[in-house]
Each structure stands twice: as C-alpha cells, then as structure tokens.
N, C-alpha and C positions, 0 to 999 in steps of 0.2 A: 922037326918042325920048329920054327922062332916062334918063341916067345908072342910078338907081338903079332903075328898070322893068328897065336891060338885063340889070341885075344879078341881079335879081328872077327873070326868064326864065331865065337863065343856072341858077341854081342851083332850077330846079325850082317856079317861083311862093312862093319863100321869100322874102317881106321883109326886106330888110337892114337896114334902120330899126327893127324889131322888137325887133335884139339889143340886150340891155341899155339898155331902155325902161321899165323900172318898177324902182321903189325895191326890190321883193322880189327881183328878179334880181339888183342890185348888191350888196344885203347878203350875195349866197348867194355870189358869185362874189368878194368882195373879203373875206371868211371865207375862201372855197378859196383864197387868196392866201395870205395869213398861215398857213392849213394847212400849204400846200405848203411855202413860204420856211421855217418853223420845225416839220419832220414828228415833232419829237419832243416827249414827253408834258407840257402844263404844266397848271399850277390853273387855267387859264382857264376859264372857266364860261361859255358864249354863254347868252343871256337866252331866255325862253321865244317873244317874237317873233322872236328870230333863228332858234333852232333849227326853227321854223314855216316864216321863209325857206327857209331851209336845204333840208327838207323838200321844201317845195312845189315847190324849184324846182335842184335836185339836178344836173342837168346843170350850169348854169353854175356851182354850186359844183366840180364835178369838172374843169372846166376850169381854173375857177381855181386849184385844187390842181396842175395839169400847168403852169401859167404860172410858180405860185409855185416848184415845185421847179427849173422849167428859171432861175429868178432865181436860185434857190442855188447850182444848180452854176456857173451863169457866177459867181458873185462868190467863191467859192471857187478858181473857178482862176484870178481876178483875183487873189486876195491871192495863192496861190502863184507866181503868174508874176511879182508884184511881189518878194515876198521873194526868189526866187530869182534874179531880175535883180539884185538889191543886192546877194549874197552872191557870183553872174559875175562 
C-alpha cells in the first residue's frame, strides 16, 4: 500500500496531495502568512482576484494567518534571546 493512501485512510479518506494543490489555495494561505507575520494595520490593498482567493478559500488563508503569527513570535524571541545574550 503507498504511502499516501495510508495517509489518506489514516486521516478519514482525506487526500494529502490535495493540500495546497491550486494556485487559489496558495494565494489565500501565503496572504494568511504575511497577515499573520505583520498582524498590524498597513495600505496594503490585496487586488480583486486575491481578495476572490481569499474568499473562496478561507481556511487555508486562516492557517496561514496561525503559521504567520507562530513565525513572529519565534523571531521575536530570537531577537531578544540575541540581544539579551550580548548584554549576559
């Protein structure tokens, strides 16, 4: 049996090959990234086919909004664990 049938079985008859297999999922989830990483208010303006991504396909943007935030706070307490090992 492959690999990704066991997978498949495993998690319900959900395709793992599925995720992030069309261009509208990537745009919506790699938005939720840059949401997440930078959750504070800018002029960025997403174009009318992205906010469509967006829209359409909402979960993987919200995902990417939990990836991007969990990227902030590690790099956050990177820089302070650096700063503050300089200053030790």
């Amino acid at each position: 049996m492959r690999i990704m049938s066991r997978i498949a079985k495993f998690l319900g008859g959900i395709d793992p090959s599925d995720f992030l297999s069309d261009c509208k999922e990537w745009h919506a989830f790699v938005e939720g990234v840059g949401d997440g990483f930078c959750p504070w208010d800018t002029k960025y303006e997403p174009s009318k086919e992205l906010r469509k991504d967006i829209q359409d396909e909402y979960h993987y943007y919200s995902f990417g909004t939990v990836i991007g935030f969990a990227g902030l706070i590690f790099a956050v307490a990177g820089a302070v664990r650096l700063v503050l090992g300089a200053v030790l």
